[in-house]
Legacy VTK file of the C-alpha trace (Angstrom):
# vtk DataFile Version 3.0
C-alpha trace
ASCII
DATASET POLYDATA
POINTS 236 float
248.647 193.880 181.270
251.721 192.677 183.248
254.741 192.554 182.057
256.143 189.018 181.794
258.569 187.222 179.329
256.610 184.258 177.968
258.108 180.779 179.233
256.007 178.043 178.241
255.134 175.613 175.325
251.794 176.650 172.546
249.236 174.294 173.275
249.374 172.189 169.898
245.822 173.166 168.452
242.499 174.850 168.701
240.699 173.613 171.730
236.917 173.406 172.992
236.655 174.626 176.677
234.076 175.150 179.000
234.088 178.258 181.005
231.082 178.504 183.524
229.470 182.211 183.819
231.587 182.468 186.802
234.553 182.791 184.502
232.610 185.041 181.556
231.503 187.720 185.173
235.566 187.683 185.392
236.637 187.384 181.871
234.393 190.233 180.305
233.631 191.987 183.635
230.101 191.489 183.785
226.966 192.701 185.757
223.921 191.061 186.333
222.495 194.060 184.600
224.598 193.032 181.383
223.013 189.528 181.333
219.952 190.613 181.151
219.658 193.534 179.304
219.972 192.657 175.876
220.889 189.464 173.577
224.110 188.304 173.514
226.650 186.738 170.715
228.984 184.477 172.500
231.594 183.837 169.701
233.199 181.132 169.979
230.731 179.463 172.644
232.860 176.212 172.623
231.674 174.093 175.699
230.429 176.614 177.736
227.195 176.553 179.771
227.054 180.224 179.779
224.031 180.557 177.515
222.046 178.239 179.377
223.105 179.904 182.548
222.226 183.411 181.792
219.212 181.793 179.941
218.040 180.807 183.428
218.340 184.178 184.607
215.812 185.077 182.195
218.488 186.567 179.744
219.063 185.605 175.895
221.999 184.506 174.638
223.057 182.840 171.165
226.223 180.925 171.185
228.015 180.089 167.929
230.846 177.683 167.402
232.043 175.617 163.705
231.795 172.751 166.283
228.143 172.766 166.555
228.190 171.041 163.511
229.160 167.908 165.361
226.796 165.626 167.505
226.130 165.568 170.688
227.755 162.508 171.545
230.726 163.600 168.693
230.906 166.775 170.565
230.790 165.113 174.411
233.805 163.130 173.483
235.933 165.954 171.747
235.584 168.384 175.068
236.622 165.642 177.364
239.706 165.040 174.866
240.343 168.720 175.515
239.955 168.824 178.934
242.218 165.984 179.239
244.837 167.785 177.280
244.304 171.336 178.726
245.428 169.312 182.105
248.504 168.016 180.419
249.308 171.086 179.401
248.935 173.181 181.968
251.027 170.948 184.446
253.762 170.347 182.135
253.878 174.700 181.791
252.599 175.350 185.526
255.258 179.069 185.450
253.033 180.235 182.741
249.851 179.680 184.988
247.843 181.825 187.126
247.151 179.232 189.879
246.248 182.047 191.990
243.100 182.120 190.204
243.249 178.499 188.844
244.269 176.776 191.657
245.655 173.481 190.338
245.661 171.649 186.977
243.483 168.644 188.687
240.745 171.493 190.044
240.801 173.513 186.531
239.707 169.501 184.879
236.956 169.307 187.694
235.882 172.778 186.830
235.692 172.053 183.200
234.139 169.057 183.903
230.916 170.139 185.893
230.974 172.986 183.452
230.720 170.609 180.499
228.038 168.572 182.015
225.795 171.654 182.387
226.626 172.358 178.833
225.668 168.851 177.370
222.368 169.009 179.449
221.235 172.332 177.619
222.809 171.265 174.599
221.134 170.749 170.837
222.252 172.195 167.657
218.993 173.573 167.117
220.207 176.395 164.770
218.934 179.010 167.553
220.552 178.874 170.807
223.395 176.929 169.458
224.217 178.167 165.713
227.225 176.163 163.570
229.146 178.937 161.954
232.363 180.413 162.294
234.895 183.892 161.757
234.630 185.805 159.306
230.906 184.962 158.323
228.137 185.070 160.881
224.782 184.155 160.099
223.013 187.101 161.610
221.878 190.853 160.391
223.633 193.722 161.435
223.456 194.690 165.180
221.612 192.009 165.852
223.085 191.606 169.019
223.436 193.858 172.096
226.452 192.792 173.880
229.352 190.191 172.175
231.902 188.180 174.109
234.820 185.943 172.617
237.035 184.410 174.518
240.181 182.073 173.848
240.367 182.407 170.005
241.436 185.960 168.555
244.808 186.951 169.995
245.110 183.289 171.383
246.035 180.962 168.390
248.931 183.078 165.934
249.106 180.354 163.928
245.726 180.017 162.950
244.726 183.665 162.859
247.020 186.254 160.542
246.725 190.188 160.990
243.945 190.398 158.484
242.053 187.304 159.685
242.031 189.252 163.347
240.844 192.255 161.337
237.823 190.836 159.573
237.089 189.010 162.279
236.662 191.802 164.731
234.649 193.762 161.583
232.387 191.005 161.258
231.718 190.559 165.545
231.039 193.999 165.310
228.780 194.477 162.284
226.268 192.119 163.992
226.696 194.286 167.555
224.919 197.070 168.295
226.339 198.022 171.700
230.281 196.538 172.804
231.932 193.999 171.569
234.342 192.409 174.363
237.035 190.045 173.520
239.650 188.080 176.072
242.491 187.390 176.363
245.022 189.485 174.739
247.551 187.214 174.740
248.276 183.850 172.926
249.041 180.298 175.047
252.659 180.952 175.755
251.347 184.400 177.395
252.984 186.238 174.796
250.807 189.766 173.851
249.535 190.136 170.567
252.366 192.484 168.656
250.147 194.341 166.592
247.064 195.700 168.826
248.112 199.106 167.966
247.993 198.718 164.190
244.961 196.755 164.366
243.435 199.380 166.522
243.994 201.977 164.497
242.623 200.104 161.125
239.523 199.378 163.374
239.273 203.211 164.688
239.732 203.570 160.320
236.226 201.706 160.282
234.264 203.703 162.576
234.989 201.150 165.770
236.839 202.350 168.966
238.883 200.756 171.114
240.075 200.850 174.899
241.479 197.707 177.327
240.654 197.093 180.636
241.911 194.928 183.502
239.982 191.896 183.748
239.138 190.486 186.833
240.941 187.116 186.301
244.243 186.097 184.104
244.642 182.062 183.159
248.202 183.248 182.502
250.421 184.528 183.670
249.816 188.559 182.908
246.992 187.574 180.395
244.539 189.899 182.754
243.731 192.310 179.781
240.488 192.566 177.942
239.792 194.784 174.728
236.196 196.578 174.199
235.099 197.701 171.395
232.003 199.817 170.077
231.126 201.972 167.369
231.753 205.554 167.289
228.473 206.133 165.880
225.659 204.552 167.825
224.149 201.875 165.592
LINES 1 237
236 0 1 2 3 4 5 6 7 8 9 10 11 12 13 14 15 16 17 18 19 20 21 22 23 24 25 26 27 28 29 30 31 32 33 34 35 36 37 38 39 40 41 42 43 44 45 46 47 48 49 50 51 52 53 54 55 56 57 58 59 60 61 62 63 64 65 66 67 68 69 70 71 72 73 74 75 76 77 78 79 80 81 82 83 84 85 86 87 88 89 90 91 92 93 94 95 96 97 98 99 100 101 102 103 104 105 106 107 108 109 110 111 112 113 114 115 116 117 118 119 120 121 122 123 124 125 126 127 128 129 130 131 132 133 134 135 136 137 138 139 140 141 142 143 144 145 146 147 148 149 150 151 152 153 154 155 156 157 158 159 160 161 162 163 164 165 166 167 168 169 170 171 172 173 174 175 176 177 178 179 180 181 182 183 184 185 186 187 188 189 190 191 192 193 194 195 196 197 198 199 200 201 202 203 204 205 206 207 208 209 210 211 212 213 214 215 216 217 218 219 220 221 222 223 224 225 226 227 228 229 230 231 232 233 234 235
């Protein structure tokens, strides 16, 4: 991860985005061979049209997200909120941004914005594709997934999430994974790194799961272009 000093505001809450498959291929470094080899956890799946885009690649993917619970019309309404405010944001803090990779506040909206519309087309909180639940209790057995992704809430919000919430959280992602559990960013919204990956490491090696980062092949902010992976030392 680059080094940078943090220089911009926390966003003021948890947000729902929607992050195409274009962004999960750069987020979690993925191959077509990992979309299709296995079923997937994306958790949190927010707004994201990722299931329904892997989906059409013949893959399987369940996404989970507390916000399910809403409607579809609740849950239209509270993404384009978001999106609003993620545009706010991100102009008002533009020196924390990538725009290398973003390119503007105004084309990040549009992005989200298609995005979201491909999301509310699959959409339906049918309790299979699209599961309401929430860290740190997942409705599924154990390894009942192949590959996990979560993006944009561990690491991201230090408010909401202490040490041992990011520890039973990671537990519980990975009880229900069989193969690698992938989570990104590392970083929370100023840009800030988490400053206790090496102790939570460790109490997750303590558990049978190991660890490693990689480089990602994007970064939203500034120096936010790490990813961690985790798997169990014991195949499962």
């Amino acid at each position: 991860m680059a080094s940078q000093a943090p220089t911009g505001e926390a966003i003021d809450r948890l947000i729902i985005t929607p992050r195409p498959l274009s962004d999960y291929r750069d987020m979690f470094l993925l191959t077509d061979a990992d979309l299709t080899a296995g079923p997937i956890l994306d958790c949190p799946g927010g707004a994201s049209p990722f299931g329904a885009q892997v989906r059409a690649r013949a893959g399987s993917v369940v996404s989970v997200d507390r916000a399910y619970r809403l409607s579809r019309d609740e849950l239209a309404e509270r993404v384009r909120r978001d999106t609003a405010l993620t545009e706010t944001w991100t102009a008002a803090n533009r020196e924390s941004f990538n725009w290398a990779y973003l390119g503007s506040p105004v084309a990040l909206r549009r992005l989200f914005e298609v995005a979201a519309d491909l999301f509310l087309i699959d959409y339906a909180p049918d309790g299979e594709r699209y599961v309401a639940a929430s860290l740190p209790t997942l409705p599924f057995p154990d390894g009942a997934f192949r590959l996990t992704l979560s993006s944009h809430l561990l690491f991201c919000y230090p408010e909401y999430f202490t040490y041992e919430g990011h520890l039973t959280g990671i537990v519980e992602l990975m009880r229900v994974t069989s193969g690698e559990l992938r989570i990104f960013p590392l970083v929370d919204t100023t840009g800030r790194p988490y400053p206790r990956m090496d102790e939570l490491c460790a109490a997750l090696a303590e558990r049978g799961i190991l660890t490693e980062t990689a480089i990602a092949a994007c970064s939203y902010l500034a120096g936010g272009d790490s990813l961690l992976r985790c798997r169990w030392k014991e195949p499962r």
